[in-house]
N, C-alpha and C positions, 0 to 999 in steps of 0.2 A: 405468667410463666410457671409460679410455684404451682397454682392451681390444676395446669396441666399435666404438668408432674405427677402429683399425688393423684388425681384420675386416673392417668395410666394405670399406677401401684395400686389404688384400688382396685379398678376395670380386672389385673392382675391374679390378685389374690382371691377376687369372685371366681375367677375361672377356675381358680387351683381348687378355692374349697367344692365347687362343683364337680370335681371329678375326683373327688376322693371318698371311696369308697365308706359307708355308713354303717358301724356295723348293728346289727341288733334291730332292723328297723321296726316300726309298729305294722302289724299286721295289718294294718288297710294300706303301708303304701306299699308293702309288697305283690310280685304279679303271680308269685307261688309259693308252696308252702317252704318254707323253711326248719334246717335243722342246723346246730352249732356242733360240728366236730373239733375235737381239743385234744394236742398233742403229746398233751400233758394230763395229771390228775386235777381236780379244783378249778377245772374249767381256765388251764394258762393255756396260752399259744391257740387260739381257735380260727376259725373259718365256718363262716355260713353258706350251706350248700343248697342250691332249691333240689325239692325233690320234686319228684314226678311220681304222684299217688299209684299203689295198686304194681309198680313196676319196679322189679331189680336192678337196683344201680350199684355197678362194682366203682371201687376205689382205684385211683391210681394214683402215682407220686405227684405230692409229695403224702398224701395221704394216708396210701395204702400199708396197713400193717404198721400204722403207729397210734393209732385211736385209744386215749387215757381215758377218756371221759366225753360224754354228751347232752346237749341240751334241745328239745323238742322244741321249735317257738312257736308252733302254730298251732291254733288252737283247733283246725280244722284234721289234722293229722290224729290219729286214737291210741297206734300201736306202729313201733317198728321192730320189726327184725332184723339181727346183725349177725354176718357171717361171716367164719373165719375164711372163706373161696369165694373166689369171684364165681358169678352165676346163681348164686341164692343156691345149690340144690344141696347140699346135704343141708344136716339140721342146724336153723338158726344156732348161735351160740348164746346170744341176746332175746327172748324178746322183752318189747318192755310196751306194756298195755295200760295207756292212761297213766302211764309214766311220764314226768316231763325234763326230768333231770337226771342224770346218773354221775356223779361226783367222781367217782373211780371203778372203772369197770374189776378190779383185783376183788370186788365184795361178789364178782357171782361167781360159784365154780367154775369148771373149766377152764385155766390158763390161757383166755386170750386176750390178754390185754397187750396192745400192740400186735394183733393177731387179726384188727377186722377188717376183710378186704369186699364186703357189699352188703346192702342192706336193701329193706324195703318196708316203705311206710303204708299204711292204709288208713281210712276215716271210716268209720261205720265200727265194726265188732274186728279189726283190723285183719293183718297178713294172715294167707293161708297157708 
């Protein structure tokens, strides 16, 4: 009787830790590239986003226009660009080339911190 029990409670908690999201994974078991946005400086409150190379991806809530800081995790990624508008088209505010960290976006000029609403990453000699 006990023993079926405690199966169950196991059988249980497998499932729970199966579906609970991993953050930071290693680059081979992920299926794209990754980058860590943080809502904060010093990398608190974060979220891992896939990106899709070569392509503008704007932000949106809860994300958009509160970006303190970020972290590149893949190794296949070279350069992103971070823009204060959705649409990538004026000038990046950000780029960061073979960069893989950025602790608090307040160290580059222009006043956007909490200000980036899309970016775009690229592998090779990065974004146009």
């Amino acid at each position: 009787m006990h023993f079926s029990t405690l199966a169950a409670i196991i059988g249980s908690l497998s499932a729970l830790a199966l579906a609970t999201p991993a953050p930071h994974l290693p680059a081979a078991a992920r299926a794209a590239p990754v980058i860590s946005v943080c809502n904060n400086a010093d990398y608190v409150d974060c979220m891992d986003i896939e990106v899709v190379l070569d392509d503008c991806q704007d932000l949106y809530d809860p994300w958009n226009d509160v970006i303190s800081s970020f972290k590149i995790l893949a190794p296949e990624i070279r350069a992103c660009a971070f823009y204060k508008d959705h649409g990538c088209g004026a000038s990046p505010s950000i780029v960061a080339p073979y960069i893989t960290e950025v602790a608090d976006v307040w160290v580059y000029p222009g006043d956007f911190n909490d200000q980036i609403s899309a970016y775009i990453c690229a592998s090779g000699a990065g974004p146009q």
